[in-house]
PAPARO-733984 format. One record per residue (C-alpha): x, y, z; residue in three letters; residue number from 1. Coordinates in steps of 0.2 Angstrom, whole numbers, plus 5000, padded with zeros to 4 digits. Example, Ala and Ser with C-alpha at 12.3 -4.5 7.8 and 13.67 -1.06 7.14 Angstrom:
BEGIN
  east  north    up  code  pos
  5062   4978  5039   ALA    1
  5068   4995  5036   SER    2
end
This chain:
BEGIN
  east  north    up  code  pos
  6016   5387  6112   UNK    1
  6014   5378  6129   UNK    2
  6001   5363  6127   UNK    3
  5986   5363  6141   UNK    4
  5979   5352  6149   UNK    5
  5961   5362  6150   UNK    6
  5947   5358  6160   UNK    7
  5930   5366  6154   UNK    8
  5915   5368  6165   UNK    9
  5899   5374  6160   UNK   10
  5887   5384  6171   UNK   11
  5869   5386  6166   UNK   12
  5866   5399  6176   UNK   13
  5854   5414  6172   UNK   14
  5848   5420  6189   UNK   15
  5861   5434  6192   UNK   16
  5851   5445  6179   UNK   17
  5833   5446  6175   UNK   18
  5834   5440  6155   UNK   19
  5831   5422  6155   UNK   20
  5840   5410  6142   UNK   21
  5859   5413  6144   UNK   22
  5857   5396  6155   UNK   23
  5858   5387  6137   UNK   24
  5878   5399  6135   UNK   25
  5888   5382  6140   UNK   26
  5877   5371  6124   UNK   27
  5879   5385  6115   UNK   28
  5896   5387  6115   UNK   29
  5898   5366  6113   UNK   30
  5889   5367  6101   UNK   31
  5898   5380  6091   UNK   32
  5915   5367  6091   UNK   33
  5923   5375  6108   UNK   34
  5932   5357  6112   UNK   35
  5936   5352  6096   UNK   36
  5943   5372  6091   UNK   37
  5955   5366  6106   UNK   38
  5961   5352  6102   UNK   39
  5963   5355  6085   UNK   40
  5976   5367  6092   UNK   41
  5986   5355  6102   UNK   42
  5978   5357  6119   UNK   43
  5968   5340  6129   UNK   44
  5952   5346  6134   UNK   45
  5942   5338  6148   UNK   46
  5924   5344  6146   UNK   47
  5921   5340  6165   UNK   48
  5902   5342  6162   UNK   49
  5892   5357  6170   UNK   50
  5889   5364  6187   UNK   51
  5869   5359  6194   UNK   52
  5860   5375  6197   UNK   53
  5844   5373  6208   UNK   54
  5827   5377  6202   UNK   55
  5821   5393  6210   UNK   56
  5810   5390  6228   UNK   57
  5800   5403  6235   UNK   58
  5797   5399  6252   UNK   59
  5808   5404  6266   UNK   60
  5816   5419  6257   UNK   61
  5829   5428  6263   UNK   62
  5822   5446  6261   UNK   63
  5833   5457  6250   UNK   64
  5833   5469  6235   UNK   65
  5848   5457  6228   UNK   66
  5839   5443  6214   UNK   67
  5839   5427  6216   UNK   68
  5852   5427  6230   UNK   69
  5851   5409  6235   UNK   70
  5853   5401  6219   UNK   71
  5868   5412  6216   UNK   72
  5875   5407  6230   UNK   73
  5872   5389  6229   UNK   74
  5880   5387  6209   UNK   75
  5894   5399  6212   UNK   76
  5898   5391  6228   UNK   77
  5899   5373  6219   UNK   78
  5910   5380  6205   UNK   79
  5922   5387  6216   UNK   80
  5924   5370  6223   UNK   81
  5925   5363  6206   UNK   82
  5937   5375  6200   UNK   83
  5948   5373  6214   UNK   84
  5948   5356  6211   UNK   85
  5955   5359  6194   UNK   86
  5968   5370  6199   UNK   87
  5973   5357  6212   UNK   88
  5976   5345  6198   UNK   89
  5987   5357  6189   UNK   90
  5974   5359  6174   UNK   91
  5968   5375  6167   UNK   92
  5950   5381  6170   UNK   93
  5940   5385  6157   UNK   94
  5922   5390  6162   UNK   95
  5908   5393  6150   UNK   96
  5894   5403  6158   UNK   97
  5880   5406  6161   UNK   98
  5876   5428  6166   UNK   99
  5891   5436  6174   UNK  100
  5889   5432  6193   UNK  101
  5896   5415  6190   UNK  102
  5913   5425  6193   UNK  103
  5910   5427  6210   UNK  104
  5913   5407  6209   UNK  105
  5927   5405  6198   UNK  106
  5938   5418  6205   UNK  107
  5935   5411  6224   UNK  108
  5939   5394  6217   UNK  109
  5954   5401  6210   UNK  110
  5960   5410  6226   UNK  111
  5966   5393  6232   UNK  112
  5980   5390  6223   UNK  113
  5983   5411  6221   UNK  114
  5987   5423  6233   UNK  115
  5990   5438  6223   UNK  116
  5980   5436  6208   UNK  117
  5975   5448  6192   UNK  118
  5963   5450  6181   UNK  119
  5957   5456  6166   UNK  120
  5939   5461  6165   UNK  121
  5934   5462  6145   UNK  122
  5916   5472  6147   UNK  123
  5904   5485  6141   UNK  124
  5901   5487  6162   UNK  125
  5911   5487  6177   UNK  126
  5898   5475  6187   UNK  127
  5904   5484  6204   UNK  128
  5886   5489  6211   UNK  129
  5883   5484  6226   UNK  130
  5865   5480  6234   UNK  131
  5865   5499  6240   UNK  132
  5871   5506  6222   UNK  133
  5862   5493  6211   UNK  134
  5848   5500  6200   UNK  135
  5842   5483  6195   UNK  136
  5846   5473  6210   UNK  137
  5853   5458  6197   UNK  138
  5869   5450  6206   UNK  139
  5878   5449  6186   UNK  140
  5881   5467  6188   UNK  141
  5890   5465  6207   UNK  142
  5904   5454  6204   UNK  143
  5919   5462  6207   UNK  144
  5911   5473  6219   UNK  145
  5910   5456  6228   UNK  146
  5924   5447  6225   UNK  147
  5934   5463  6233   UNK  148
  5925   5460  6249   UNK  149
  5910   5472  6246   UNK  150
  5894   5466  6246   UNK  151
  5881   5454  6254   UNK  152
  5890   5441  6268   UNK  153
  5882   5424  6259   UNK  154
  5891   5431  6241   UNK  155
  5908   5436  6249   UNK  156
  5910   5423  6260   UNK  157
  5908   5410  6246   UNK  158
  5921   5395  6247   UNK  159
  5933   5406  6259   UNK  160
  5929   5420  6268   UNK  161
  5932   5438  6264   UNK  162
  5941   5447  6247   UNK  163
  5948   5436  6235   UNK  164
  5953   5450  6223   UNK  165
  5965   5466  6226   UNK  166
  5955   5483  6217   UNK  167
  5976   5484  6211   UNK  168
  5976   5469  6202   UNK  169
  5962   5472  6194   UNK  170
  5962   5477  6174   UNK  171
  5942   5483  6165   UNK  172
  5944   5485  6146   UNK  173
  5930   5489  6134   UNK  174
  5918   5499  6147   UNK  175
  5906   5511  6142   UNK  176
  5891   5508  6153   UNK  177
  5895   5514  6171   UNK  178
  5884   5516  6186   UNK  179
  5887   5533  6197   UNK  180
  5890   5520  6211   UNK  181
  5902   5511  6203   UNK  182
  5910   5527  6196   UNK  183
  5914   5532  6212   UNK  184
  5918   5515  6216   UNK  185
  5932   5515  6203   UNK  186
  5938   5532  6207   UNK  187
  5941   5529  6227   UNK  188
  5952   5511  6224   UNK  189
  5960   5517  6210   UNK  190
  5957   5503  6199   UNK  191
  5963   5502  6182   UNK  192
  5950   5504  6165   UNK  193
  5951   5507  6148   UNK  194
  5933   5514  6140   UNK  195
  5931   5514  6124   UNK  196
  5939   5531  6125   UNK  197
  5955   5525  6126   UNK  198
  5952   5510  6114   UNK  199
  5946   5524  6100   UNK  200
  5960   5536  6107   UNK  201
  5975   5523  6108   UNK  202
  5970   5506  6098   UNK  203
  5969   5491  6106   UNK  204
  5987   5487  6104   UNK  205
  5992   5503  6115   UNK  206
  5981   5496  6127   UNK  207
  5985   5479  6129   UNK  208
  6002   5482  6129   UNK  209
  5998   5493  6147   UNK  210
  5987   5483  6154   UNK  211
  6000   5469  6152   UNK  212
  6011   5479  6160   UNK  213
  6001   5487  6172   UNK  214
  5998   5467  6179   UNK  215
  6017   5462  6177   UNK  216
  6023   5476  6187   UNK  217
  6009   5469  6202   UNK  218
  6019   5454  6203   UNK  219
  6004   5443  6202   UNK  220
  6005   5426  6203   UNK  221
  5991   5422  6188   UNK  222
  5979   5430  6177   UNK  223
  5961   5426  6175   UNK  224
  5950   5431  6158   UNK  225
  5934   5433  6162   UNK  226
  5927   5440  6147   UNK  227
  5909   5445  6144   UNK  228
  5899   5443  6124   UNK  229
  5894   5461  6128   UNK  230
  5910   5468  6128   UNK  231
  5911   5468  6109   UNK  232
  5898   5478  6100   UNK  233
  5880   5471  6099   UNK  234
  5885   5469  6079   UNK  235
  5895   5455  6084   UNK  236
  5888   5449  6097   UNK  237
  5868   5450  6096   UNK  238
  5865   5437  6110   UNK  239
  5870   5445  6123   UNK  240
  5858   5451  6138   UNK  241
  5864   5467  6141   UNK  242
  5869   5473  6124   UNK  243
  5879   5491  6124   UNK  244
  5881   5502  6106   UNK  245
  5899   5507  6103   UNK  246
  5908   5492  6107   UNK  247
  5925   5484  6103   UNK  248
  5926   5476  6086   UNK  249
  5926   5458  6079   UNK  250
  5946   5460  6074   UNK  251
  5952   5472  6089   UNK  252
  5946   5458  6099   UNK  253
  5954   5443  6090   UNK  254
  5972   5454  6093   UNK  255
  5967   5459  6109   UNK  256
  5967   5437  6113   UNK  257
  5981   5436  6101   UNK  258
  5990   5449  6113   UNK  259
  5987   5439  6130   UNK  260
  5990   5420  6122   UNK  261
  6009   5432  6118   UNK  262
  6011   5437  6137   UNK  263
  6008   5417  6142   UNK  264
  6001   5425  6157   UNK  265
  5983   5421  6157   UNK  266
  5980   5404  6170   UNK  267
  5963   5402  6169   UNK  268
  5948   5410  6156   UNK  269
  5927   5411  6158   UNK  270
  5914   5418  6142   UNK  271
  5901   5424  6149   UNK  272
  5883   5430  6144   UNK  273
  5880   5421  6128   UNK  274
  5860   5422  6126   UNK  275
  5855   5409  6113   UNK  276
  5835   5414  6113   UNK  277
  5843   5433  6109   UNK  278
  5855   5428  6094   UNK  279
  5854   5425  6076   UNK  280
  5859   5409  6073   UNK  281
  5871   5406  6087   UNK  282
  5883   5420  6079   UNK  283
  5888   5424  6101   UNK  284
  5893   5406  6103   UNK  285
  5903   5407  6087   UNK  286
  5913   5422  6090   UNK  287
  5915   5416  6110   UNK  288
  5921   5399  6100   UNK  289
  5933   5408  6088   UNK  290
  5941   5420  6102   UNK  291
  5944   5406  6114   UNK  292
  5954   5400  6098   UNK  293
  5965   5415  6099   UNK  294
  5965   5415  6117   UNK  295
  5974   5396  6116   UNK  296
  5986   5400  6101   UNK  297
  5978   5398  6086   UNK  298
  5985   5408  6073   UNK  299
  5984   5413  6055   UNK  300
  5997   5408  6048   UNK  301
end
């Protein structure tokens, strides 16, 4: 197992989604032993500290159904910077959020050192609303909708301008709640998912083992993680904002790590949506904690 030198960032960030507390995901997840679980297992880790999010100003608005817009763009707009930075230094990002719009951030960052990048969505949704498809108006639920170039100017313009992801490279596993937008969406770029269908259907083994393949056959030039607390069910992950019955389990999800840490594939990782005021005794942070374990090469024996 390759040794990494890994760079964690945290961003407090809770103003994609209207559920406040998962600002306190990146404590959280320190809290639960993230850095020492790490190095225990042969990596250096560098907590480089978090990402400053601004308080939320009211005057001089820009007038739009999206949430919070400013703030989202400000903190994802610093962490790309950040994360570029890492990459630059040859290190290995590992973000800690924070709601799910912090990936507009992380993968923008990324795009400067990654022309052809894949990724592996881990997710009870397929945040691919747009401001015109978005029953909530909450920017965690738009992400890749974004980072494909489609969406508001401020958020796909962020760090670079234009798309910083192909809808080919693009991998969703675990989905189960899909707007009618992002339905269609899905269906007119093609882009690759495994619902819970094909998880009960296949096992989680089957469906690594494609979307593994599905990437390696793209030719991409790294694989980012950006898995989401909601993706397992809410039995193991209560503190989660937008919690989604039905969900992959505790052990498919260990294998399903276990699987990608085999591939040596994945260049850069995020855990997103851990809600500590909606969890019973930090048990999100704690399984966040233990799958990054299985993410980095820990093993069982």
């Amino acid at each position: 197992m390759r040794k990494l030198d890994i760079s964690l960032i945290g961003v407090p960030l809770d103003y994609g989604q209207s559920r406040r507390g998962v600002d306190m995901g990146p404590s959280a997840m320190r809290y639960a032993g993230a850095i020492n679980r790490l190095t225990a297992i042969g990596h250096t880790v560098e907590d480089e500290g978090d990402v400053q999010v601004k308080a939320i100003e009211q005057k001089n608005r820009e007038v739009t159904n999206l949430k919070n817009l400013e703030e989202v763009v400000q903190a994802t707009s610093e962490l790309a910077n950040r994360v570029a930075e890492v990459v630059k230094n040859g290190n290995f990002p590992l973000v800690l959020g924070g709601d799910h719009s912090i990936a507009i951030g992380t993968i923008a960052g990324l795009s400067s050192k990654y022309n052809n990048l894949g990724v592996i969505w881990y997710d009870a949704h397929a945040d691919m609303n747009t401001a015109e498809t978005s029953p909530s108006g909450n920017i965690h639920g738009m992400p890749l909708a974004v980072l494909m170039g489609l969406g508001h100017e401020k958020l796909v313009n962020i760090f670079k301008e234009g798309p910083k992801l192909k809808p080919e490279n693009i991998v969703i596993i675990g989905a189960r709640s899909v707007d009618p937008g992002e339905r269609n969406l899905i269906k007119e770029l093609g882009i690759k998912v495994f619902t819970m269908h094909e998880l009960d259907r296949d096992g989680m083994t089957t469906v690594m083992n494609e979307a593994i393949a599905y990437l390696q056959a793209k030719n991409v030039d790294g694989v980012h993680l950006s898995l989401d607390l909601d993706g397992l069910d809410p039995l193991y992950t209560p503190g989660v904002g937008t919690p989604v019955q039905g969900g992959i389990s505790y052990r498919e999800s260990h294998l399903a790590m276990e699987m990608l840490q085999d591939s040596g594939m994945i260049t850069s990782a995020e855990f997103v949506e851990v809600n500590p005021i909606l969890d019973e005794k930090n048990k999100t942070a704690d399984v966040a904690v233990a799958l990054m374990g299985s993410l980095f090469g820990e093993k069982l024996l």
